[in-house]
N, C-alpha and C positions, 0 to 999 in steps of 0.2 A: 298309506295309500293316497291321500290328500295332494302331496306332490305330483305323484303321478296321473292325476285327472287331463293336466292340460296335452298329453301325450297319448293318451287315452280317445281326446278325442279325435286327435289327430288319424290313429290306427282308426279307429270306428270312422270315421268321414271317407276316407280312404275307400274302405269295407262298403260303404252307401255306395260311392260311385260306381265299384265296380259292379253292386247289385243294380245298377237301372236299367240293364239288359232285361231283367224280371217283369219288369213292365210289360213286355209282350205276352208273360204267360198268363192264363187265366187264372192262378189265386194267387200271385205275386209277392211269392212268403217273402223271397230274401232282400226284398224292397222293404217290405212290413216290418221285418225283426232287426234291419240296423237300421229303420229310421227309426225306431223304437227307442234300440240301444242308443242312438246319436242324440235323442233329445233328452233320456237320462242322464246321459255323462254330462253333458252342455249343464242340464238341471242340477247335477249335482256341483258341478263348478262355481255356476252362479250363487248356489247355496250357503257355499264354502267362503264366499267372499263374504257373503251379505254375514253370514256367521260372524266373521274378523271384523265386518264393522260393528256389528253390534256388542261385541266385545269391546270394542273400542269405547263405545259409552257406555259399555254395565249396561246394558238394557237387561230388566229382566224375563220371566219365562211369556209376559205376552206378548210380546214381538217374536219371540223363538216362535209359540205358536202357531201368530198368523205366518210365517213363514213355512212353517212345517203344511198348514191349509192349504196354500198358495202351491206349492211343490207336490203333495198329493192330488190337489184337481186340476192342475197341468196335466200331468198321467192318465190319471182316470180320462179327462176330457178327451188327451191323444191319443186313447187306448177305442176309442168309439168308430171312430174313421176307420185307422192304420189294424187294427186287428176285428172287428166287428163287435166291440168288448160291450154288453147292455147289462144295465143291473135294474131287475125289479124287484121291489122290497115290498115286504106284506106286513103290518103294522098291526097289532092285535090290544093297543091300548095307548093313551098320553104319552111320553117321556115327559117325565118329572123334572122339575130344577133341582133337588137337594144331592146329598153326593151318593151316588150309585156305584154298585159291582156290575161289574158286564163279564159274562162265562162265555165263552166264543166256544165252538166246533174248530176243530183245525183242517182244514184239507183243501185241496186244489192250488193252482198260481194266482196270486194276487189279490183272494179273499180277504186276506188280514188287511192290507192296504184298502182292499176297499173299504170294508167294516171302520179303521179308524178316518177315511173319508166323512162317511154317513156320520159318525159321531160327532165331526169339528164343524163340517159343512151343514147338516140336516140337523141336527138336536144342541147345535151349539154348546159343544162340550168339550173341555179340555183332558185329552186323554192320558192317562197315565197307565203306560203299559207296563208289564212285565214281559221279559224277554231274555233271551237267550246270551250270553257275554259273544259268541262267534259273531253276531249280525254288528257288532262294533266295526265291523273288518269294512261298511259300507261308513264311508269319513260324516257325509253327511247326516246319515241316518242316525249316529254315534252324537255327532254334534249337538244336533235338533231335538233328540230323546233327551239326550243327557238333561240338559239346560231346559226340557220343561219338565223333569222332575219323573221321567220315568224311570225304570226300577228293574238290574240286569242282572242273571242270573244267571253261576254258576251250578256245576253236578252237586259240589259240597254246601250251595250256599241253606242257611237255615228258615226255616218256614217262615218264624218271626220278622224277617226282614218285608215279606209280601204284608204281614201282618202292619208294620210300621207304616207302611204304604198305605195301607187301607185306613190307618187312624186317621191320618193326615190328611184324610179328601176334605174338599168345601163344597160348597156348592159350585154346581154345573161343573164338576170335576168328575171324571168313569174313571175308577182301576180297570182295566182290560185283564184279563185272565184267561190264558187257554190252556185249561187242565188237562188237555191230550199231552202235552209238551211236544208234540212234532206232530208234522203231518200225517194225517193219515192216508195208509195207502194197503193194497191187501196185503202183504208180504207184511209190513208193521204189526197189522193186527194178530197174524197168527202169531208174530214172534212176540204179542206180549201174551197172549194167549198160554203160550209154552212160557214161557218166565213168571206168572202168575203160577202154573204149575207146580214148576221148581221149584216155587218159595213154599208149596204147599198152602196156598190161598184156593184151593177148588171150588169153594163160594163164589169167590171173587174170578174165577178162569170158568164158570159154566155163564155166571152174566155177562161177561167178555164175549162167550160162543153167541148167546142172543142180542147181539149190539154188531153188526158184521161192519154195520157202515161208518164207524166209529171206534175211536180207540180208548180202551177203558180208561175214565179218568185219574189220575193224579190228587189226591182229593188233599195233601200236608196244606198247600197255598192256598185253596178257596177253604179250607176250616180255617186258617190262621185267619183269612180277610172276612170274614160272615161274623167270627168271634172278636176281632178286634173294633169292626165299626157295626154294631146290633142295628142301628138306624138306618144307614143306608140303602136304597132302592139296590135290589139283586134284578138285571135285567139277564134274558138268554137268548143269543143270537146262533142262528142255524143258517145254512147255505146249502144249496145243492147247484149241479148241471153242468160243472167242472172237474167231475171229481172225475172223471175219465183221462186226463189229462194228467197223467203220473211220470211221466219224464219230458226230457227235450224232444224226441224223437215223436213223442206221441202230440205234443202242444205244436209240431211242426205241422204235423199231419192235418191238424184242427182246423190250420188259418185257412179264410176266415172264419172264425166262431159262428157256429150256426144256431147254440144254444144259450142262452141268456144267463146270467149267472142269478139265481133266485135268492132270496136272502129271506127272509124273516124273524121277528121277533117277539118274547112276550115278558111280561113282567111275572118275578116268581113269586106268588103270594101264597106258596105253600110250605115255603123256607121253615126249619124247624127250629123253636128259640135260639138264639145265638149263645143262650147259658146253655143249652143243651150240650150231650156230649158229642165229642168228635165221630163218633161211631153212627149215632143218628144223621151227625149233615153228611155221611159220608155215605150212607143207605140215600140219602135225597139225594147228594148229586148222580149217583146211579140208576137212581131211578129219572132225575133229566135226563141224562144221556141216553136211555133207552128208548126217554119219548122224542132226543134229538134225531136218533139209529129211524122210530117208526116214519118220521119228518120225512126225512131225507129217503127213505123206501118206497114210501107213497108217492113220490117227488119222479122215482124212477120207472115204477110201473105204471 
């Protein structure tokens, strides 16, 4: 993909001028969404260089960082004007220096991004995510992750690997985790709802039915990472006011965002020993997720 950016920006520049007609309409999407697009691709270009230079002298993962910082609050920043994009965060205790697990909710566009903003930006912390091996397909993102030491996952890959991840924190280091493994959206939810079924887990598919705004967790990754580093802060991040916005057509419909993207956070100090069995962390993370599901309920009514 990398070659093809400086091409890329060309079509998308192109796309810009023909949207400046938009300017005359009163929410001037198709001005908003390729100047969007136009300072991504530009973003990603410049990232791609600065990457090759810093290959060039072996720098290692703290300049990738502040780069990866630098390239996320570009967006965020751009995303404030050009789309109406506000994030208000609600804080319900310190963030600590030592190394932390952070459990994220999955859902809406752009929450992930933001979340690992608030992390490098707001609590100075170097993030080490887990993710998906597709989002490689983005040159930069593939880049910048790799070389700070985040951690990509395939269908086959083994829990142990998130686990290794999690040994390895230092301080003012987050593993990121989002034990949804994909966004959530309604159609998601029911079809894990029925595949829960299938497997014959009806314990596990009737607490699915009482979690609607949530998709039931994944629980192999956050046991291997809560068992592998016992010490670690477990922080829980929840979001709502986007989650409306489940395709293109409907985040088209949106511009400009009228609704702020809410975010909050708490520390879990009810985690159950880490010698504990996998069965008990995996009753707690269901039981967060349910007080993520009440979060986010409340957030809408």
């Amino acid at each position: 993909m990398a070659p093809l950016m400086p091409a890329l920006v060309v079509v998308i520049g192109a796309l810009w001028i023909l949207s400046l007609p938009s300017l005359l309409s009163p929410r001037r999407r198709a001005i908003r969404v390729t100047t969007m697009a136009l300072v991504y691709v530009i973003g990603e270009t410049v990232t791609i260089i600065c990457c090759f230079g810093l290959w060039l002298v072996r720098a290692g993962p703290g300049p990738h960082a502040r780069l990866l910082k630098a390239f996320l609050g570009a967006l965020i920043g751009l995303a404030k004007p050009v789309f109406g994009f506000r994030l208000h965060v609600g804080e319900e205790d310190r963030f600590g220096t030592g190394p932390a697990i952070v459990l994220a909710r999955h859902a809406g566009p752009g929450a992930s991004f933001a979340l690992v903003h608030l992390l490098m930006a707001r609590y100075d912390r170097r993030p080490h995510v887990v993710l998906k091996e597709q989002l490689r397909w983005d040159p930069a993102i593939d880049l910048l992750l790799t070389r700070i030491g985040c951690t990509w996952i395939a269908r086959d890959t083994e829990a142990s690997v998130v686990g290794e991840a999690a040994r390895d924190l230092e301080d003012r280091e987050a593993l990121v985790l989002f034990p949804e493994g994909a966004d959530w959206t309604p159609l998601r939810h029911i079809a894990a709802v029925a595949r829960l079924r299938r497997k014959g887990l009806l314990k596990e598919a009737r607490a699915a039915l009482r979690m609607p705004h949530v998709l039931p967790p994944r629980p192999a990754g956050t046991v291997a990472a809560l068992q592998a580093n016992p010490s670690a802060d477990v922080l829980v991040f929840t979001h709502a006011g986007h989650d409306e916005l489940l395709d293109a057509g409907k985040a088209w419909a949106a511009l400009p965002l009228s609704e702020p993207l809410e975010m909050a956070w708490w520390r879990a100090d009810d985690v159950p020993s880490r010698h504990s069995s996998a069965d008990d962390i995996e009753g707690w993370l269901t039981d967060t997720w349910e007080r993520i599901d009440s979060w986010v309920s409340a957030r809408e009514d």
